[in-house]
C-alpha positions in Angstrom: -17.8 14.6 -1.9 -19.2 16.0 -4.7 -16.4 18.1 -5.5 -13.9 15.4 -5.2 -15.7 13.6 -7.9 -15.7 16.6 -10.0 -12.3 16.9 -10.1 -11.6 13.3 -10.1 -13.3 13.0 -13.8 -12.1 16.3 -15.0 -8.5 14.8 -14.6 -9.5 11.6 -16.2 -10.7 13.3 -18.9 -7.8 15.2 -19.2 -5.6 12.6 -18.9 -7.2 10.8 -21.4 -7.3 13.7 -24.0 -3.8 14.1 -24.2 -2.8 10.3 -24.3 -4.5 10.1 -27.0 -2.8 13.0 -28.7 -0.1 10.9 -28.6 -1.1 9.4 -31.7 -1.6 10.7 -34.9 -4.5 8.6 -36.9 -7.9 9.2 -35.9 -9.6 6.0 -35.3 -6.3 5.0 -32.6 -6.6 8.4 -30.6 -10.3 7.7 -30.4 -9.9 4.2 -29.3 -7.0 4.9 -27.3 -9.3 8.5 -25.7 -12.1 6.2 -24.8 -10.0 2.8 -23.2 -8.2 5.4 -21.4 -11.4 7.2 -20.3 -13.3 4.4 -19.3 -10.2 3.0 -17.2 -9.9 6.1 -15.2 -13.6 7.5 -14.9 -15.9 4.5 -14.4 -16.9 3.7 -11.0 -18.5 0.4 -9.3 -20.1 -0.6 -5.8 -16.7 -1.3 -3.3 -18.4 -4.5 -1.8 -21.1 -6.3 -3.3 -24.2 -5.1 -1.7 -22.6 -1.7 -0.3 -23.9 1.8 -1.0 -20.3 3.1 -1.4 -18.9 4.0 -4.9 -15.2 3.6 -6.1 -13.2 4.2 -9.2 -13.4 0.6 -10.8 -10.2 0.3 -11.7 -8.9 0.7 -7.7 -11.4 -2.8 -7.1 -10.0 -4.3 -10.1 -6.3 -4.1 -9.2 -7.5 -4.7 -5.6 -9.2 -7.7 -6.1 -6.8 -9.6 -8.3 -3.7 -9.0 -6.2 -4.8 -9.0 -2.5 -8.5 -8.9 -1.6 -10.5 -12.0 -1.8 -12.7 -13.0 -4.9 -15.6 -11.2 -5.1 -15.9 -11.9 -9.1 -13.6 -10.1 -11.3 -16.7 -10.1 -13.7 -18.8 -7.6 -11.6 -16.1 -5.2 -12.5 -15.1 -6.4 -16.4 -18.8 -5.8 -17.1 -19.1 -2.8 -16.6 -16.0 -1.5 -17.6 -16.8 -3.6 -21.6 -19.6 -1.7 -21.7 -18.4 1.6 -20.9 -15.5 1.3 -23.7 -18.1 0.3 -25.8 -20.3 3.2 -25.3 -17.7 5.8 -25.3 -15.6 4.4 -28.2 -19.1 4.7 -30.3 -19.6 7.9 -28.7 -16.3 9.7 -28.9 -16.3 7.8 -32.5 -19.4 10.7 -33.8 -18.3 13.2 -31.8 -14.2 13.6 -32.4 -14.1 15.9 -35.7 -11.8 15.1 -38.2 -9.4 17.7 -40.1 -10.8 18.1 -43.1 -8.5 20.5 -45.6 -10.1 22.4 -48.3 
């Protein structure tokens, strides 16, 4: 199990990366790195009160199409303030060309 989740957040992170090179200014690739980060990497509890954890964006999709309404907000929460903490993150850490 452990190894599937080691793989699973090397891909999003790899994903990620090179969405966002599809852009060339600096402050869109790291907002676009870090929405696109968070959408693939952060995880949640698959029922309320289960031990199980799930990629959140799988619940989100799940539960507004065809599973009944757990709360949408136990999933938005999260997933606000993970973009919030890797956009500030990614923000310090993503070095910018300088040319001299």
């Amino acid at each position: 199990m452990i190894i599937f989740w080691i793989i699973y957040f090397s891909l999003s992170f790899g994903i990620s990366f090179f969405i966002s090179k599809l852009v060339n200014k600096r402050v869109l690739k790291v907002l676009i790195f870090s929405i696109c980060l968070v959408l693939l990497s952060s995880i949640w509890f698959k029922s309320p009160g289960e031990n199980i954890l799930v990629p959140s964006l799988t619940i989100f999709l799940l539960e507004s199409t065809i599973l009944e309404d757990n709360g949408l907000m136990r999933i938005l929460r999260p997933m606000v303030l993970s973009t919030l903490f890797v956009a500030v993150i990614s923000l310090f850490l993503w070095k910018k060309n300088t040319k001299n």
